[in-house]
C-alpha positions in Angstrom: 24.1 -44.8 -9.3 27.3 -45.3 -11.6 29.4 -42.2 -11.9 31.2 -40.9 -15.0 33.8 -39.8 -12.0 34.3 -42.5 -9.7 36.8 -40.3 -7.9 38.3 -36.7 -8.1 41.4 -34.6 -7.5 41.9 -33.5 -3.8 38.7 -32.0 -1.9 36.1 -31.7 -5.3 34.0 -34.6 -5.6 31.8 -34.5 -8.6 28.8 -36.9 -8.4 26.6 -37.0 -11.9 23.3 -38.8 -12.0 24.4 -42.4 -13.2 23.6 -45.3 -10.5 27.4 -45.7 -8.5 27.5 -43.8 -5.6 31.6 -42.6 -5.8 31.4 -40.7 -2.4 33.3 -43.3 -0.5 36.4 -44.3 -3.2 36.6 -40.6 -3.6 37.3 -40.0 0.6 39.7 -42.6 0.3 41.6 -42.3 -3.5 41.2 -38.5 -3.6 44.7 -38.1 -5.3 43.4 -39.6 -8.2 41.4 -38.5 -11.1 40.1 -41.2 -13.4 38.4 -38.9 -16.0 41.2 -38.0 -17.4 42.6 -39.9 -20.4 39.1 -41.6 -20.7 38.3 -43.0 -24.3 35.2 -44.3 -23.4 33.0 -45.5 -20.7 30.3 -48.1 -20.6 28.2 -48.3 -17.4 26.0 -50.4 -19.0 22.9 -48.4 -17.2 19.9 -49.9 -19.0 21.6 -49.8 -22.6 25.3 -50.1 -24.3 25.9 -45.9 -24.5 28.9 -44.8 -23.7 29.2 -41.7 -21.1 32.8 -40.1 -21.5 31.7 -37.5 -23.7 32.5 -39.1 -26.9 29.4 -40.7 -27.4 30.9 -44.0 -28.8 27.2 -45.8 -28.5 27.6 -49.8 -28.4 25.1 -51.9 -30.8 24.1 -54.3 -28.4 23.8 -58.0 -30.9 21.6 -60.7 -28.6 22.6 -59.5 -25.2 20.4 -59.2 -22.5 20.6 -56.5 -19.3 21.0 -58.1 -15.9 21.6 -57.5 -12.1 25.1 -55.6 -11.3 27.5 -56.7 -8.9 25.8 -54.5 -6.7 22.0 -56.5 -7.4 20.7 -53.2 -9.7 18.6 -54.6 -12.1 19.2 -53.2 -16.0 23.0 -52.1 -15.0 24.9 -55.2 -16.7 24.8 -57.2 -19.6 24.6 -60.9 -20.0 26.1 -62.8 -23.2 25.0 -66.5 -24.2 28.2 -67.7 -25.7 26.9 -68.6 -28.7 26.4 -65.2 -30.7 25.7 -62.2 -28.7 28.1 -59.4 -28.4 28.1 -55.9 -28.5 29.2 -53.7 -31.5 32.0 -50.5 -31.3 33.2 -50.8 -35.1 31.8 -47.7 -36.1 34.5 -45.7 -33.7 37.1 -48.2 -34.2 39.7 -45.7 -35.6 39.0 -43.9 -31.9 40.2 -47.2 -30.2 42.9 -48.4 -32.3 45.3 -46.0 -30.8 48.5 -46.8 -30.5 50.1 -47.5 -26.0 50.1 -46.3 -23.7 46.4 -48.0 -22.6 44.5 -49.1 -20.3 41.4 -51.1 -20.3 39.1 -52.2 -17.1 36.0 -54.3 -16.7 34.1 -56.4 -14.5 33.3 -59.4 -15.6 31.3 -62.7 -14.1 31.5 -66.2 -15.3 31.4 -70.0 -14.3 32.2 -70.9 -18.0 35.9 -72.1 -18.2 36.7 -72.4 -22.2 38.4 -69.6 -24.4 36.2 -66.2 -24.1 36.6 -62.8 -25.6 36.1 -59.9 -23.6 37.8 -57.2 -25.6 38.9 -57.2 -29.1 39.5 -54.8 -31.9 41.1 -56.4 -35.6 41.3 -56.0 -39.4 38.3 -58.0 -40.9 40.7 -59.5 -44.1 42.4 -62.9 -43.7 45.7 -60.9 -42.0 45.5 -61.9 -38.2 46.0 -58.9 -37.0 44.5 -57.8 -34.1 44.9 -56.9 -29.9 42.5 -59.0 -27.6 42.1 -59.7 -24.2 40.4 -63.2 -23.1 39.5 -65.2 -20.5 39.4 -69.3 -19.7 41.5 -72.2 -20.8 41.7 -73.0 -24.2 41.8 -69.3 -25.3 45.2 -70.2 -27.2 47.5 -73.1 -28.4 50.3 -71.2 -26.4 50.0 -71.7 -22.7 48.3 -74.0 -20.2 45.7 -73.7 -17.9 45.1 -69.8 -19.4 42.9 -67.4 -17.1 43.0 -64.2 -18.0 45.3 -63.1 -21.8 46.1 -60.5 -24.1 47.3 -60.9 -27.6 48.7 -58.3 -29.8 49.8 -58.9 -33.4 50.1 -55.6 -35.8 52.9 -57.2 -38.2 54.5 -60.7 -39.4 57.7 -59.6 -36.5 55.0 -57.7 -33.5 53.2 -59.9 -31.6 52.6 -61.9 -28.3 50.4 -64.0 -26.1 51.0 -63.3 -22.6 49.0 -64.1 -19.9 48.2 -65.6 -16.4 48.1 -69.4 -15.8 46.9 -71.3 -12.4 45.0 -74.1 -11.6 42.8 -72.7 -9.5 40.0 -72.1 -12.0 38.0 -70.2 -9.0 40.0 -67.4 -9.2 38.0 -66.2 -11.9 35.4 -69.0 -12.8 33.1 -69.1 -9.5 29.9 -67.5 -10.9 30.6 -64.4 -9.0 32.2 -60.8 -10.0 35.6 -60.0 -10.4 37.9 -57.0 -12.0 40.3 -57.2 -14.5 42.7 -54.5 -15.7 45.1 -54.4 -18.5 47.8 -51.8 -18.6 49.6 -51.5 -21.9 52.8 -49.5 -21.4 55.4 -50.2 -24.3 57.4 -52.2 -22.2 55.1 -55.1 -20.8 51.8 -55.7 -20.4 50.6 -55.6 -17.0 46.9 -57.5 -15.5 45.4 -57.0 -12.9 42.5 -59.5 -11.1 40.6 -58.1 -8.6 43.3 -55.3 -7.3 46.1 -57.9 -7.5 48.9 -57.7 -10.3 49.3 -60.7 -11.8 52.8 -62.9 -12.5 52.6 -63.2 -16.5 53.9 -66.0 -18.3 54.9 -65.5 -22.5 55.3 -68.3 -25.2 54.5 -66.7 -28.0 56.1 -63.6 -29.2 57.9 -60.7 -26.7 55.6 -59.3 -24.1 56.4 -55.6 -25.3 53.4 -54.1 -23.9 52.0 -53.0 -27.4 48.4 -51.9 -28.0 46.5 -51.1 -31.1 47.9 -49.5 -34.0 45.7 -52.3 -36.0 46.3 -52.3 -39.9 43.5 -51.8 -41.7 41.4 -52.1 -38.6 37.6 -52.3 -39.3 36.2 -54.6 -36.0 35.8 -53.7 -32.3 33.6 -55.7 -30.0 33.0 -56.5 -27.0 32.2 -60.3 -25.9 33.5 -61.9 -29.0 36.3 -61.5 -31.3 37.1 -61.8 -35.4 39.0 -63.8 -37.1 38.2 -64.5 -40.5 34.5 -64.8 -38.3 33.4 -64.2 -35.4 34.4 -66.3 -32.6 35.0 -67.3 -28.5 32.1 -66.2 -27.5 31.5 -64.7 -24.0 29.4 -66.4 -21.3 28.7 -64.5 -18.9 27.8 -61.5 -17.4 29.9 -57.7 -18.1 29.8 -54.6 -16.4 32.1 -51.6 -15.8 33.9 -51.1 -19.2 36.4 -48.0 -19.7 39.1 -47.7 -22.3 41.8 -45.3 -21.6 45.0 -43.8 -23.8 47.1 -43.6 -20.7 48.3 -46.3 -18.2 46.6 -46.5 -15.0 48.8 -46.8 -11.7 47.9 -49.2 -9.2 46.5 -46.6 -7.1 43.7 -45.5 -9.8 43.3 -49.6 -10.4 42.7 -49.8 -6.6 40.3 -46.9 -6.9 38.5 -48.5 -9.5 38.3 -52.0 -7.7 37.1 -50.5 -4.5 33.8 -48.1 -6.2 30.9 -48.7 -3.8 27.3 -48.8 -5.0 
């Protein structure tokens, strides 16, 4: 069962009828409250609708439900890399919010090439827009990229900053892992399975800026726009929540360790 609450404040546990059982996260994390500041939250249980009271419903484009990290069947989505993705443009003035943010998924792939996971832009020729991707190739910027975010809302505002290795099995190994982005106003932080990542930045200044798009018309999830869509996901994606407010490493830790 997933839960709109995945864990409460101290000695209330709220359970609601979606397929993740919170109960043991909640013993263990119950200091933390991870409704609060919630955007929008995409369980993915059996269709693309989004349960944090906001009702920002996804248009699901070519992608398929599949097994969860957990093996429930209909509680994920699968993307071929070639054109599905799912649509959020009709509430992208909701998400184009200005930091502090936070955004969390899981996410399961054996495809190492440039991927788009998250990504909200203005649909003219301007290239503005704030993304986060996956694989090598992503950009022109760093080498051997695993997990980025790019943010550009002016000519002067912008950055690529992400995580490089060569151990593509960090992330690449067919099986499911958890990434967090925390946008602050200073830096940028990510997170891979409950682990903060060491950041590298060639382009731009890693000021931890979110949103606050111009003229910002496109948000989707497994692909990204510009001047077309593009870097199509392959893979499977699960878990997505978009929050105004940064989450400590104790709410990413609560997230990471939700039991089925």
């Amino acid at each position: 069962m997933k839960s709109f609450f995945y864990v409460v404040l101290i000695s209330v546990i709220i359970v609601s009828c979606k397929k993740k059982d919170d109960s043991s996260s909640a013993q263990t994390n119950s200091n933390v409250n991870l409704s609060s500041g919630l955007v929008a939250s995409y369980p993915f249980t059996g269709n693309a609708f989004d349960i944090s009271g906001h009702n920002y419903n996804g248009t699901v484009n070519g992608a398929t439900l599949t097994n969860d990290r957990f093996g429930n069947p209909n509680s994920a989505y699968s993307f071929n890399g070639t054109n599905n993705y799912i649509d959020l443009s009709g509430y992208v003035s909701s998400f184009n919010f200005t930091q502090p943010a936070s955004i969390s998924f899981w996410v399961k792939s054996n495809y190492d090439g440039g991927q788009a996971i998250f990504s909200e832009s203005a649909s003219g020729a301007a290239p503005y827009s704030t993304n986060i991707d996956i694989g090598n190739n992503t950009t022109t910027s760093l080498s051997n990229e695993l997990v980025l975010v790019t943010h550009q809302n002016s000519t002067t505002n912008f950055y690529i900053a992400g995580y490089t290795t060569s151990n593509r099995n960090l992330l690449f190994d067919n099986n499911w892992h958890h990434i967090v982005s925390v946008y602050d106003s200073v830096s940028t932080k990510i997170y891979l399975d409950n682990a903060l990542l060491s950041l590298s930045c060639n382009y731009g200044t890693n000021n931890g800026q979110y949103g606050n798009v111009p003229n910002a018309t496109i948000a989707v999830l497994g692909t990204r726009y510009a001047s077309g869509y593009g870097a199509f996901f392959n893979g499977s994606l699960d878990d997505v929540r978009i929050y105004n407010r940064v989450l400590s490493s104790t709410e990413v830790s609560a997230l990471f360790h939700v039991t089925n």
